[in-house]
C-alpha positions in Angstrom: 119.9 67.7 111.5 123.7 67.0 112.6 123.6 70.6 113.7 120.9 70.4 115.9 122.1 66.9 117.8 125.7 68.9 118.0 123.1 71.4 119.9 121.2 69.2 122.0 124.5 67.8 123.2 125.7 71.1 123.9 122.8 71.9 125.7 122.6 68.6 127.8 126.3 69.2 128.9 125.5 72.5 129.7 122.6 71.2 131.8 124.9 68.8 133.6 127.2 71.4 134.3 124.6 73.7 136.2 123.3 71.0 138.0 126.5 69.8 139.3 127.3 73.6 140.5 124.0 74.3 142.0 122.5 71.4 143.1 125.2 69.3 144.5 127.9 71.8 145.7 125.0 74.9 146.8 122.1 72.3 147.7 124.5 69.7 149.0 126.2 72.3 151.9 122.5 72.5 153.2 121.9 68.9 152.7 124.7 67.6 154.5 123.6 70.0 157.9 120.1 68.9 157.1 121.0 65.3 157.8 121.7 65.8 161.0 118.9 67.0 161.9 116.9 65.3 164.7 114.3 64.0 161.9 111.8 61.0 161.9 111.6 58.9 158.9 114.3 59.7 156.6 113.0 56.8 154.5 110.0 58.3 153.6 111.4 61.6 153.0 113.8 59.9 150.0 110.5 58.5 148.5 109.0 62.7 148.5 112.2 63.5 146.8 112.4 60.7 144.5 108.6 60.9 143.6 109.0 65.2 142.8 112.0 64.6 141.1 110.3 62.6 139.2 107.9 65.0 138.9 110.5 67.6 138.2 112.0 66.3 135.4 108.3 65.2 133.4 108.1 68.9 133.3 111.4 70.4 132.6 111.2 67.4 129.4 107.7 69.0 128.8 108.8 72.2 128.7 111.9 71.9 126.7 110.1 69.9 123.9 108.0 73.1 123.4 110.7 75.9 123.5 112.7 73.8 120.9 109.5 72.4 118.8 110.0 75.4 116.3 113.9 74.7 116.4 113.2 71.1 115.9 110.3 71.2 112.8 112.6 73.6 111.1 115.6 70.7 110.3 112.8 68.5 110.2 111.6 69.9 106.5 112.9 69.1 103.3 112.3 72.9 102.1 111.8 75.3 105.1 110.0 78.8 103.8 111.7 81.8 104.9 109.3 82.5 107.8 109.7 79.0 109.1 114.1 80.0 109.2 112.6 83.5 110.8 110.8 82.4 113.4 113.2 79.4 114.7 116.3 82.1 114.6 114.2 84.4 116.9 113.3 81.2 119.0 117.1 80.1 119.2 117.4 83.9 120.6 114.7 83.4 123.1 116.4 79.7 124.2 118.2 81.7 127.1 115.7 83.7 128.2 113.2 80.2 128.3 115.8 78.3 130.0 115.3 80.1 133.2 111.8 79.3 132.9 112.4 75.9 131.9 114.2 75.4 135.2 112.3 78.0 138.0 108.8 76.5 136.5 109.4 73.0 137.3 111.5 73.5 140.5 108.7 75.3 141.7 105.7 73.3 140.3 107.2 70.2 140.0 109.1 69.8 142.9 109.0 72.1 145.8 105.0 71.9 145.8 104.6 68.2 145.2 107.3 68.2 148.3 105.8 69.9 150.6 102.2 68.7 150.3 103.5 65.3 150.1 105.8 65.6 153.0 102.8 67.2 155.1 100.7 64.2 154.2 103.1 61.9 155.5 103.7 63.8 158.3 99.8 63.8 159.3 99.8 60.2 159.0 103.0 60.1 161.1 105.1 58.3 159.1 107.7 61.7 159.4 108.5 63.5 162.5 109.5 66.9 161.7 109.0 70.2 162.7 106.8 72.2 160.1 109.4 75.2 159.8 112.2 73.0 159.0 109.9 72.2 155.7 109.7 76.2 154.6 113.3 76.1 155.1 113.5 73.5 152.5 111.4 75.1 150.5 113.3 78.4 150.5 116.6 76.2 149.6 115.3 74.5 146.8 114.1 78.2 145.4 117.7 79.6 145.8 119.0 76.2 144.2 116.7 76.5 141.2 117.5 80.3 141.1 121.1 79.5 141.2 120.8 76.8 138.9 119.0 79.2 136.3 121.5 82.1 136.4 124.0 79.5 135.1 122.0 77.9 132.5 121.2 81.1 131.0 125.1 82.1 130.5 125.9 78.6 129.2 123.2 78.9 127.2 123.7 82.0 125.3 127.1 80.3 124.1 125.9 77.2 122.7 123.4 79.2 120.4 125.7 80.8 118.8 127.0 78.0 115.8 123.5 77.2 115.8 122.5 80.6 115.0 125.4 80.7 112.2 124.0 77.8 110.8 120.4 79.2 110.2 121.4 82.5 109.5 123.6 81.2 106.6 120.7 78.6 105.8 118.0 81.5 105.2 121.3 83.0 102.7 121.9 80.2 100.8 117.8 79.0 100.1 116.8 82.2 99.8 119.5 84.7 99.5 118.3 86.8 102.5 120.2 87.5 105.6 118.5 86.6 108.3 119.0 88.6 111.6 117.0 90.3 114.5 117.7 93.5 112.8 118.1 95.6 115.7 115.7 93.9 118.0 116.2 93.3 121.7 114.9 90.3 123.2 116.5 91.0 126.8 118.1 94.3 127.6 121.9 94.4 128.7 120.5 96.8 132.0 118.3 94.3 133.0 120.3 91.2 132.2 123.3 92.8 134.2 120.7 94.4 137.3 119.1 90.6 137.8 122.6 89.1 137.0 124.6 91.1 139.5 121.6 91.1 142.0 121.5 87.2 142.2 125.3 86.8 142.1 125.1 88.8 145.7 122.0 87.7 147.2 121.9 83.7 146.4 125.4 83.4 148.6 123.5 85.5 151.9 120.4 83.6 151.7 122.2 80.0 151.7 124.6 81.1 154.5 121.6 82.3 156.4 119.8 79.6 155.7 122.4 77.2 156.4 123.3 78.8 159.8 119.9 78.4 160.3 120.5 74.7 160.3 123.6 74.5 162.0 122.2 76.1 165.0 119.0 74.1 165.0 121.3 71.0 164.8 124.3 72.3 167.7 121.0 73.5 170.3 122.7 76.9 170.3 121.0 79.1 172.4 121.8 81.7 169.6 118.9 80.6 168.2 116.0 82.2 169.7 117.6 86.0 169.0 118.8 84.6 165.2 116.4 85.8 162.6 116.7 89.2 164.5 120.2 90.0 163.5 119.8 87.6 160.3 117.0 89.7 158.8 119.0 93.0 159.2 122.1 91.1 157.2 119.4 90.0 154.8 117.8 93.8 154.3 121.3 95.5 153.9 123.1 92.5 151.7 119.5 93.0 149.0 120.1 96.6 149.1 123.5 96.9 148.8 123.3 93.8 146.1 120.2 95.9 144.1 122.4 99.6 144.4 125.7 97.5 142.8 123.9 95.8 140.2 122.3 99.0 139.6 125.5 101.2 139.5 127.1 97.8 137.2 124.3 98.4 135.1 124.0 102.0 134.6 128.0 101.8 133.4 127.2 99.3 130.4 124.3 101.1 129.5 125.9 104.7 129.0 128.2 103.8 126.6 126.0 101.5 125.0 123.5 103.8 125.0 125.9 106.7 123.2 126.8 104.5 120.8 123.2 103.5 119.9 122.1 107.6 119.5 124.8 107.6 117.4 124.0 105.0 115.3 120.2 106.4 114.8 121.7 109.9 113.6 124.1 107.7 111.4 120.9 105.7 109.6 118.8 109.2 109.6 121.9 110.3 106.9 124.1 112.1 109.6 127.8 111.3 109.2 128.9 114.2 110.8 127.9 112.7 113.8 130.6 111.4 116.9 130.3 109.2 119.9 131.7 110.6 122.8 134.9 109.1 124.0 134.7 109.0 128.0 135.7 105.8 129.1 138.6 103.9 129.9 138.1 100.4 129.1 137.2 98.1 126.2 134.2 101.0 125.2 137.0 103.1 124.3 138.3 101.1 122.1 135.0 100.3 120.4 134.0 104.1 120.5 137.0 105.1 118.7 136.3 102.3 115.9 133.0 103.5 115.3 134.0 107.1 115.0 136.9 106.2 112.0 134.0 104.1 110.3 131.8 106.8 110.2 134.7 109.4 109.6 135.7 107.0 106.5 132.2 106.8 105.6 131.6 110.6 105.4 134.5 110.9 103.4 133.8 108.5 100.8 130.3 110.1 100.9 131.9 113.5 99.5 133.9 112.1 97.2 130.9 110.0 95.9 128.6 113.5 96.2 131.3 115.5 94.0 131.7 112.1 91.2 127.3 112.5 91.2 127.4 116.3 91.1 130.4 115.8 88.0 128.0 113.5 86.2 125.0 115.6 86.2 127.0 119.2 85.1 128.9 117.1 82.1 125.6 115.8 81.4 123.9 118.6 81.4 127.1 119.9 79.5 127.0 117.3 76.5 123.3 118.4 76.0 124.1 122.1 75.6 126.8 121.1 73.4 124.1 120.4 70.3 123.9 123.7 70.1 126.2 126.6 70.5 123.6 128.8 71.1 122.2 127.5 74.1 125.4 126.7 75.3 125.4 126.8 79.6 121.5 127.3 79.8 121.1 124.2 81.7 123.9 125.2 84.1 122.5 128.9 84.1 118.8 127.7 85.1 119.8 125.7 87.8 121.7 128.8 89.4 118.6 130.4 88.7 116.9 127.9 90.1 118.8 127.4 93.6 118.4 130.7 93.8 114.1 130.9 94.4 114.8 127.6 96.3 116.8 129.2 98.9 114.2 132.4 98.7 111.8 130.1 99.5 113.4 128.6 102.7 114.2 125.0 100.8 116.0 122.7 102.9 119.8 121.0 101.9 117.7 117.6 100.8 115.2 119.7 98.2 117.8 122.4 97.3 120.1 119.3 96.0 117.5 117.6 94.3 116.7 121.0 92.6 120.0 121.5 91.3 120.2 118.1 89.9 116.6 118.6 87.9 117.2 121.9 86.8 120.5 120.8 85.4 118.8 117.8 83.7 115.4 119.3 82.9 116.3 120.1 79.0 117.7 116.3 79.2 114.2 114.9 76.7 115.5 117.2 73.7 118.4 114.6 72.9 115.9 113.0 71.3 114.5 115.7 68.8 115.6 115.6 65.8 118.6 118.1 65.0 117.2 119.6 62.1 114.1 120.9 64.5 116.4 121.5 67.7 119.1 123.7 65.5 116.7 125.1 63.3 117.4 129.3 62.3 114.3 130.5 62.2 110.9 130.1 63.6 109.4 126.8 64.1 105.9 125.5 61.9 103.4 124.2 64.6 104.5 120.4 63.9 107.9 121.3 64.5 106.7 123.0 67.9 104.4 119.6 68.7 108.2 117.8 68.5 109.6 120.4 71.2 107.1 119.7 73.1 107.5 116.5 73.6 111.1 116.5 75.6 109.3 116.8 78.9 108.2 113.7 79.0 110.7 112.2 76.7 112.7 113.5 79.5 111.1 112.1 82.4 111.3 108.2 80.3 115.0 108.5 79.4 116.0 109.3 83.5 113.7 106.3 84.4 115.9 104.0 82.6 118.6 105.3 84.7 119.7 102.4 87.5 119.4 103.0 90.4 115.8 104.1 90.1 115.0 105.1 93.2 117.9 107.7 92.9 116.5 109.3 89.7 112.8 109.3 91.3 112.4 112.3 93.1 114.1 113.8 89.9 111.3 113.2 87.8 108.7 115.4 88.7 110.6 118.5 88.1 111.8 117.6 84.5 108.3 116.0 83.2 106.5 119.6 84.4 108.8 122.7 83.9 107.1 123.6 80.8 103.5 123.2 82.8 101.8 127.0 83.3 100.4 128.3 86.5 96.9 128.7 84.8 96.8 125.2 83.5 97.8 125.7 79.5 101.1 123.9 79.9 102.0 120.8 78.9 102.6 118.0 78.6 100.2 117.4 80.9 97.8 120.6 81.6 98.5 120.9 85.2 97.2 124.2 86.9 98.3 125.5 90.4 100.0 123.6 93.0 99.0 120.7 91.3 102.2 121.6 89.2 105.0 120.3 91.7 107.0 122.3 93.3 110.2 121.7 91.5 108.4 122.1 87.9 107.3 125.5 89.5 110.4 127.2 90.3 112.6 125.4 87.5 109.7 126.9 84.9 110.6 130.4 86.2 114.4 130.1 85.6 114.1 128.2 82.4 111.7 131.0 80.8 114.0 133.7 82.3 117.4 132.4 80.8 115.5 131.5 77.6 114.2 135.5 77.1 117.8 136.9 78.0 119.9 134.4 75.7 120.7 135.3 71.8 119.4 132.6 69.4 119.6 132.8 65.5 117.1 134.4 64.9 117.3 137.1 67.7 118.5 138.5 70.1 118.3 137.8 73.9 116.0 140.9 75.2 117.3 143.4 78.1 117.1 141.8 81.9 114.9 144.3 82.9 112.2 143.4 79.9 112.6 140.0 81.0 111.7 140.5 84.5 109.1 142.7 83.6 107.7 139.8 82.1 107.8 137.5 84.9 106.4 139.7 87.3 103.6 140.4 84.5 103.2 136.7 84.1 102.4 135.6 87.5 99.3 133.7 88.6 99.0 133.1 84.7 102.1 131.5 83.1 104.5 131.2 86.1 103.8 130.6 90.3 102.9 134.1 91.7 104.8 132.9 95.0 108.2 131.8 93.4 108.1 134.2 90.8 108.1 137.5 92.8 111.0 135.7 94.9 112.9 135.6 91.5 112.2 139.7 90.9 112.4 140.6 94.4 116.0 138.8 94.3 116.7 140.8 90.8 115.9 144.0 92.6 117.4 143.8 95.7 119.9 146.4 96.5 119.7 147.9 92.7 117.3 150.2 91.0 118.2 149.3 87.4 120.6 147.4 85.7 122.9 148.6 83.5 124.6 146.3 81.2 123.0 142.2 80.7 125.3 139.9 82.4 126.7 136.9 80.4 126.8 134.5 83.7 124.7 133.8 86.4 127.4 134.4 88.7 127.1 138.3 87.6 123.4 138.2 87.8 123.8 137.2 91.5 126.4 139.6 92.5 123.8 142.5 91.2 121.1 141.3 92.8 
């Protein structure tokens, strides 16, 4: 609660201050022409002011007590919940925006109406002898006033919420361990905040000087008078436009290199860190443009580096498993060659050709848990021991969900659990048929079962590439996808007519086809 009185104070003070600037050194230069004036019954007029004064400031406390109610309820509770520290930070946000309300609505409302009808009453009775344009022009000053008046409170404003909005930020982190922020959203544009800024700053002088001129004539007799408002309104027309084209050109100079900065900041979330901000300006953007381009130049380097440790892990990984047995030794690094090779046949993008690679090099990752004397075996296995093998799929898919972070071993799952699933649905582990198989599981099925044909094991001998590929393109729309398989034999037969000797590496298999 000591926060929120160090607010109120703040905002009090600030209050004083805007009044002091706009009311009594703006308002006051008209006053002190309006005075003398050749008006009847000043006495009366004091009770109009003091009466919508009154009136005034009923409504600006009205108003006030509901823009800072949420504020107010939230260091009023013992436990705020999270949405009650949500909703007061947006409302602490919205305080500047409000305060121009706070002041135009009852300026307006709750004193220039009550004025004027109360000023006309007392003039129908007679009590004060005026002419009836001299109240419009009081109307019209008490509008620029409250306009003036407004333009500062929203400035002084938008500094005093800012320990305030430390405070609740860090209150919503240490009840709840959250970070509370607007996360991204704007509650007033920089464009418009500098157009109506810039467009006040020049037009609030012209109208008082017109309208206090105005005065000064009607006071003096000057015979300038009757030809004023002629020459007045063109001053008036050319000061709003010229006022609209500066704050518009102000504006428009923030905005660009705001607005560069925030396209580069989307591409930078979408996973882009190639991406630069262009460097065209010469004053504090510059600056901020050239730190954002090192971060994001520091980022994509650390993003390599991190890409090449992740890449490591899953090749020695896939390495260790091959280890267990020297006959199999580089299949898993062989199948995903194989495998990144239908991907990019098939038009796969960076994003799946990655997580392809990574599957393929971890789809064998299950048989760490079979036991060695059925993984090493020399010989044929009996149908139980088969029943074991074919449980590393899934065994497989349960050891990489135990793998933190999760979400980062997700999208590798579906590839290892199913490249052992057939095209014609009498796969396992789970019987899948057709594209119901996904697509990873497809194409990684196809290099496993080629690799596996053309390698030696003990008890024979890895058949002739040309056999094995006669297989595959015999197999499809049964065992293998027809649509990733032929990519795999038209890739085998591109450029050669038959192959000569086996290769040993994928590298060589590549290089014939």
């Amino acid at each position: 609660m000591t926060e929120y009185r160090r607010f109120l104070r703040r905002l009090v003070r600030n209050y004083i201050i805007g009044s002091v600037l706009a009311v009594l050194c703006l308002g006051g230069a008209v006053m002190s022409s309006a005075l003398k004036l050749p008006i009847g019954g000043f006495s009366y007029l004091f009770v109009v002011l003091f009466i919508s004064f009154l009136s005034m400031m009923s409504m600006e406390l009205f108003t006030f007590a509901r823009q800072v109610r949420p504020i107010r309820g939230l260091f009023l509770k013992e436990k705020p919940t999270i949405d009650d520290i949500r909703n007061a930070y947006v409302q602490i946000h919205r305080l500047p925006s409000l305060s121009v309300l706070r002041i135009m609505g009852p300026h307006l409302l709750g004193l220039s109406i009550p004025a004027i009808l109360l000023t006309l009453l007392f003039m129908h009775i007679g009590w004060v002898d005026l002419p009836v344009y001299y109240i419009g022009i009081a109307a019209s000053g008490a509008v620029l006033v409250a306009g003036m008046h407004a333009l500062i409170e929203y400035f002084l404003t938008d500094q005093a919420i800012r320990p305030l909005l430390k405070y609740v930020s860090e209150m919503g982190e240490r009840e709840y361990g959250i970070s509370v922020s607007l996360d991204g959203r704007v509650i007033v544009s920089t464009q418009r905040k500098f157009q109506l800024s810039a467009f006040s700053i020049g037009t609030f002088p012209l109208f008082f000087f017109v309208l206090a001129t105005q005065i000064r004539l009607s006071v003096t007799g000057s015979p300038l008078i009757q030809d004023y408002w002629q020459w007045a309104s063109l001053i008036l027309v050319f000061g709003i436009l010229f006022s609209s084209f500066g704050a518009w050109l102000l504006s428009r100079s923030v905005r660009q290199p705001i607005g560069n900065l925030e396209k580069a900041l989307r591409a930078v979330q979408t996973g882009d860190l190639e991406v630069r901000a262009s460097d065209l300006y010469s004053d504090e953007f510059s600056r901020l443009v050239a730190g954002f381009n090192h971060m994001v130049q520091g980022l994509s380097q650390r993003q390599r580096v991190n890409e090449q440790l992740l890449q490591s892990y899953f090749s020695t990984l896939a390495a260790a498993l091959d280890a267990r047995d020297t006959y199999t030794a580089g299949h898993s690094q062989r199948v995903a060659e194989y495998s990144l090779l239908i991907g990019r046949g098939a038009g796969l993008g960076r994003e799946e050709l990655d997580l392809l690679n990574k599957s393929a090099l971890l789809h064998d990752i299950g048989k760490i848990g079979v036991r060695d004397s059925v993984l090493l075996k020399d010989g044929r296995l009996t149908d139980e021991e088969f029943e074991q093998i074919k449980k590393h799929p899934a065994l497989g898919e349960e050891i990489l969900k135990q793998i933190e972070p999760v979400e980062m071993m997700a999208p590798l799952l579906p590839g290892v659990r199913s490249h052992h699933e057939r095209y014609d649905g009498r796969g396992y582990p789970d019987g899948l048929a057709g594209t119901d198989i996904p697509k990873l599981g497809r194409i990684i099925a196809v290099a496993d079962a080629f690799d596996a044909m053309t390698s030696d094991r003990p008890y024979r001998s890895g058949m002739p590439l040309e056999k094995a590929i006669s297989i595959i393109s015999e197999g499809k729309g049964t065992q293998w996808d027809p649509y990733y398989a032929q990519i795999f034999v038209d890739a085998f037969y591109q450029g050669k007519e038959k192959p000569e000797t086996p290769p040993s590496e994928p590298e060589r298999f590549r290089a014939e086809a």
